[in-house]
BALOBA-1460 file (C-alpha; in Angstrom, 3 decimals):
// residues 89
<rec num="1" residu="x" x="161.501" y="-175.005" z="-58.781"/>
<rec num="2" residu="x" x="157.777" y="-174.790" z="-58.179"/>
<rec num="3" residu="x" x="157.478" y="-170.838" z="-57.127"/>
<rec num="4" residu="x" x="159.211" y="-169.168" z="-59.665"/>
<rec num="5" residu="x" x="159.111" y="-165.411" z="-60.123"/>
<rec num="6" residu="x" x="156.605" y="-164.917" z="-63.358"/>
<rec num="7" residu="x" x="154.178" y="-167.762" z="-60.941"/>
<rec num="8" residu="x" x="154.221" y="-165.655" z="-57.776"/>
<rec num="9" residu="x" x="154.103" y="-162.449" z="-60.295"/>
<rec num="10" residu="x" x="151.053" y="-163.682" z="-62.156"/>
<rec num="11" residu="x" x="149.275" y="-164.932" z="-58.973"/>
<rec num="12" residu="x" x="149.792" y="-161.419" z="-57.390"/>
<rec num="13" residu="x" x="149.005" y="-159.688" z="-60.526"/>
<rec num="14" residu="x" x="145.957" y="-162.067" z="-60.836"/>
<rec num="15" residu="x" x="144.900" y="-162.001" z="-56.644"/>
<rec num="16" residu="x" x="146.460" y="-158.554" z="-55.618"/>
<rec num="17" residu="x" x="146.347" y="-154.995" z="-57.219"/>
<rec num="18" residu="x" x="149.062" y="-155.574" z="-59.563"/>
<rec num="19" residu="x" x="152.276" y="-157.792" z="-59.878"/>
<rec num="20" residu="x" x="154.513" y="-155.245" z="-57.460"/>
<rec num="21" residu="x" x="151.790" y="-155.504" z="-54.704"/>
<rec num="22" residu="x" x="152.805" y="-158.248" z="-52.734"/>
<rec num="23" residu="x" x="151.683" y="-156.946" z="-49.288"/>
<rec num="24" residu="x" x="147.372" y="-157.045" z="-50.717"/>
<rec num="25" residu="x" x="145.977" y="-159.629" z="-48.009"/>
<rec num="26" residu="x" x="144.126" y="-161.560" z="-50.856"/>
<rec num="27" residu="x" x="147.749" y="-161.961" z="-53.211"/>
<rec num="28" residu="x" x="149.308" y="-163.166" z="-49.661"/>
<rec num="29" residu="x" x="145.990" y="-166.028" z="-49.244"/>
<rec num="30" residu="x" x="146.491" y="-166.721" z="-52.953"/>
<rec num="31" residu="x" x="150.323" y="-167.279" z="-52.500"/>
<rec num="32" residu="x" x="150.013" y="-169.258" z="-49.334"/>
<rec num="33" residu="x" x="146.839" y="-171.779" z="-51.192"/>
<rec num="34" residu="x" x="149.739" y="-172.386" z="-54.063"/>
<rec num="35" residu="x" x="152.226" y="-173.375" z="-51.515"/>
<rec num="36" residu="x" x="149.965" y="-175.571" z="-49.322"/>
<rec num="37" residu="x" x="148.526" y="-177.115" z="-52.327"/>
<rec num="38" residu="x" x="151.906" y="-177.833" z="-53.656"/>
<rec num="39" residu="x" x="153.353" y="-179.309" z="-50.131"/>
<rec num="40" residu="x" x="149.860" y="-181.515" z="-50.093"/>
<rec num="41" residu="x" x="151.073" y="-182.672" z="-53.367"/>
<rec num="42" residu="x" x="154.409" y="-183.363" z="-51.989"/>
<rec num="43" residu="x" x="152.960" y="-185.012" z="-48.921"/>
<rec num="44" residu="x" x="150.863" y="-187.958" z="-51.183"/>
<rec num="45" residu="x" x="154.023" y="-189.203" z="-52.093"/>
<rec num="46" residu="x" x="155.702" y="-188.872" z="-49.282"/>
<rec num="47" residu="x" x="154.213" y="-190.031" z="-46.322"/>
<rec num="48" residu="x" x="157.268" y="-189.561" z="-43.710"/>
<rec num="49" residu="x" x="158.634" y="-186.218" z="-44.615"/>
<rec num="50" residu="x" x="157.731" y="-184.319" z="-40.909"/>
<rec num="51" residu="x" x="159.370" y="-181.366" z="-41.818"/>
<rec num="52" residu="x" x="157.431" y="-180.630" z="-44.513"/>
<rec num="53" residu="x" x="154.146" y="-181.645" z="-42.905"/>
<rec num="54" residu="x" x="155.560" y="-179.161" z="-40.230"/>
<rec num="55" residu="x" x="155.685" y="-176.371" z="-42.878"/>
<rec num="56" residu="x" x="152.436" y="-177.350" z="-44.579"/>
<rec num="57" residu="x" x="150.867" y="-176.970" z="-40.603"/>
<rec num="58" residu="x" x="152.329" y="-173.356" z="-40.149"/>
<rec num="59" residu="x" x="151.167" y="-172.170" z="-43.619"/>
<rec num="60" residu="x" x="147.409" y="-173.433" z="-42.922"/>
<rec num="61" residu="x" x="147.647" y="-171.524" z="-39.618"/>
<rec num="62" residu="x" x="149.299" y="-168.554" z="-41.779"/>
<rec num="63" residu="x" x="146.678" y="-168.176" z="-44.094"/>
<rec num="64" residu="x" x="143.878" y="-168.818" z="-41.811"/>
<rec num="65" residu="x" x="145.079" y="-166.010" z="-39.748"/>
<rec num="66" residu="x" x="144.957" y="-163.638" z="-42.874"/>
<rec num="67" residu="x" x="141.423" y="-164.978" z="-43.517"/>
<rec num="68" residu="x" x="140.080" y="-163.881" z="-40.065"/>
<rec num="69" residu="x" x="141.410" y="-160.478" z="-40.444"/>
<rec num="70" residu="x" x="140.133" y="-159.940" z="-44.022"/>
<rec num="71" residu="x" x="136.806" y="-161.104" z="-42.687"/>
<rec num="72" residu="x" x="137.020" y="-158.958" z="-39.581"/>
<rec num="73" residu="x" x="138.100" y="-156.157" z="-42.155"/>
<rec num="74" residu="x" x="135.266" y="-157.020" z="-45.526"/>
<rec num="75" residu="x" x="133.492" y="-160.020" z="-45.260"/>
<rec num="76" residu="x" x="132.406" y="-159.419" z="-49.186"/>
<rec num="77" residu="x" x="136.321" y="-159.405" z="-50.026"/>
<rec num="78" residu="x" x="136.971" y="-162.671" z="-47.661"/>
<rec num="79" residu="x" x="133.409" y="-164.389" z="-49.469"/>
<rec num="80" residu="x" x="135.250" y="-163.141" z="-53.038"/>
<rec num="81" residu="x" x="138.882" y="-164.785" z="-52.012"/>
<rec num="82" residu="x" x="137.676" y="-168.679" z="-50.211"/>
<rec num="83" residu="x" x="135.110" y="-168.854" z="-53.296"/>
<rec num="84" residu="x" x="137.335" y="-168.240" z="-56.140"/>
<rec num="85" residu="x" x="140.618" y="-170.113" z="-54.088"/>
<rec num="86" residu="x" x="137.989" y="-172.669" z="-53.295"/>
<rec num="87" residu="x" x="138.901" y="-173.084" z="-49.673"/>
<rec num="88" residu="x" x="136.846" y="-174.414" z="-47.290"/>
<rec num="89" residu="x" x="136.375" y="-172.858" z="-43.917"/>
């Protein structure tokens, strides 16, 4: 499996406060770039799997909805988290 538990506990240990904090808005944007990038993956190989472009759909929307909040909240935080995940707006 992709996501395993030492993954999503370095990425929120890495993105968040510390491993245990897994409600921090940048750990949750850092989580959901991992998955998308890992269903994009998926995706280039398999053309015809709907589903999963489905899922891939909802997490963009996901994340981008945690985006506009944290730049509603701190824009310096939300200029910190798309520069270092290297997401685009």
């Amino acid at each position: 499996m992709y996501l395993t538990k030492e993954v999503k506990a370095e990425i929120f240990k890495k993105h968040g406060k510390d491993a245990s904090n897994t409600g921090h808005t940048e750990g949750q944007i850092a989580l959901f770039t991992h998955r998308i990038n890992h269903l994009t993956e998926h995706l280039k190989n398999n053309r015809k799997d709907f589903n999963t472009e489905r899922s891939l759909v909802r997490l963009v929307g996901k994340r981008r909805s945690l985006l506009d909040y944290l730049i509603k909240k701190d824009i310096l935080r939300y200029r910190a988290i798309i520069k270092e995940l290297n997401i685009r707006k």
